[in-house]
C-alpha positions in Angstrom: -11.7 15.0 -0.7 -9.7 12.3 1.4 -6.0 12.7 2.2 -3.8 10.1 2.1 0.0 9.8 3.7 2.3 7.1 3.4 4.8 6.3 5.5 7.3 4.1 6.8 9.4 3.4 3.3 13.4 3.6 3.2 16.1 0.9 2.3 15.6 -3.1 2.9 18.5 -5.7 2.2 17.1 -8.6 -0.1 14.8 -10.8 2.0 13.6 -8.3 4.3 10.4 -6.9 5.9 9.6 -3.4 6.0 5.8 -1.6 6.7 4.0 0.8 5.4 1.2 2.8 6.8 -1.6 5.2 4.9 -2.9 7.6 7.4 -7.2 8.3 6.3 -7.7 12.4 6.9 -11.4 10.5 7.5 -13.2 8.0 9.1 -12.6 4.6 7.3 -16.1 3.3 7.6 -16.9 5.9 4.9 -14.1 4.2 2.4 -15.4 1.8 -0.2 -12.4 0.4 -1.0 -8.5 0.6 0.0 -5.4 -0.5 -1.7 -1.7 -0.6 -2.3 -0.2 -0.1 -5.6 3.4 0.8 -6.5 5.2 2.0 -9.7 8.7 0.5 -10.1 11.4 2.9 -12.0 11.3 3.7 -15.8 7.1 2.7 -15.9 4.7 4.9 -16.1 1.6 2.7 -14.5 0.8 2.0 -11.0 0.2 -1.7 -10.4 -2.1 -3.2 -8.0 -0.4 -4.7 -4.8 -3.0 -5.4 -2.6 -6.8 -4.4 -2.2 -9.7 -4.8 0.5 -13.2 -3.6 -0.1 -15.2 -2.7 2.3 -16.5 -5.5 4.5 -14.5 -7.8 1.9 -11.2 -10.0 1.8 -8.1 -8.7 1.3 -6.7 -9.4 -2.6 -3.1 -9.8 -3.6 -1.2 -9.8 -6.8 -0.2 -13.6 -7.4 4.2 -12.0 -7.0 3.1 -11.1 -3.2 1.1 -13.6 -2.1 2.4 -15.3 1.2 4.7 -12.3 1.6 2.6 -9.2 1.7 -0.3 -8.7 4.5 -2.8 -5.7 3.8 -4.6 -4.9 7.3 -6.7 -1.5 8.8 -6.6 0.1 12.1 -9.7 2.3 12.6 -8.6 3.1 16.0 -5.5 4.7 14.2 -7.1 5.7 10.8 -4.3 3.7 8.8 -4.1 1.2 5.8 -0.8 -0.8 6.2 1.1 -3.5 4.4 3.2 -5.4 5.6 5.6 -6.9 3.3 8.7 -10.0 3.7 11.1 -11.4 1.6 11.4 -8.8 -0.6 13.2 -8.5 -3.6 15.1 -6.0 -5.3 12.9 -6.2 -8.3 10.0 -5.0 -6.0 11.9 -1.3 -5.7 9.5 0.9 -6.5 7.5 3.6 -5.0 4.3 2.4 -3.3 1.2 4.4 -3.3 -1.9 4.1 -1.2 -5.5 4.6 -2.7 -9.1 4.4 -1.4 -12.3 4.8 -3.1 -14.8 7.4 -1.7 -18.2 8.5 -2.7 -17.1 6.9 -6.4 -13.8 9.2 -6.4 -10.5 7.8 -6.2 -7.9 9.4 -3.8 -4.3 8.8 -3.9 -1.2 9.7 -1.6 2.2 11.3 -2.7 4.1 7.7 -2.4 6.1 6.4 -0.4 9.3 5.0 -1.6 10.8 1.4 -1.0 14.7 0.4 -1.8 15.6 -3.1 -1.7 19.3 -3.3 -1.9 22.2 -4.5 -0.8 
């Protein structure tokens, strides 16, 4: 089983940039597949954000294109996004997920405000 913890959430005024990092309990060469997904209040689903599989480009939902980056760090063992101009309808709490061995794996969330 792989453990995942997000970090790096809190409160961002409208058009700002905030990062979030994953840290990978293993070594990421073993992941098939990484990605960002967040659930914004009163919905129940987790949508997709931003996705890389292994060896692959990165793939963004058309809202965050331009303004969110998804990268990796093996020498740290983190999946981070980076994400600008944000917008208070992208409040939500943001999750990171990687496929391994055929299992997905999630983290507990990390939550993003964007507020005045």
């Amino acid at each position: 089983q792989v453990q995942l913890v997000e970090s790096g959430g809190g409160l961002v005024q409208p058009g700002g940039s905030l990062r979030l990092s994953c840290t990978v309990s293993i070594n990421m060469f073993s992941l098939e597949y990484m990605g960002w997904y967040r659930r914004t209040p009163g919905k129940s689903a987790r949508v997709l954000v931003a996705s890389i599989f292994s060896g692959g480009q990165p793939n963004y939902a058309d809202s965050v294109k331009g303004r969110f980056t998804i990268s990796t760090d093996d020498s740290e063992n983190t999946i981070n996004l980076r994400m600008s101009k944000l917008k208070p309808e992208e409040t939500a709490v943001y999750y990171c997920s990687v496929l391994y061995r055929r299992t997905n794996n999630w983290g507990e969330g990390s939550e993003v405000t964007v507020s005045t």
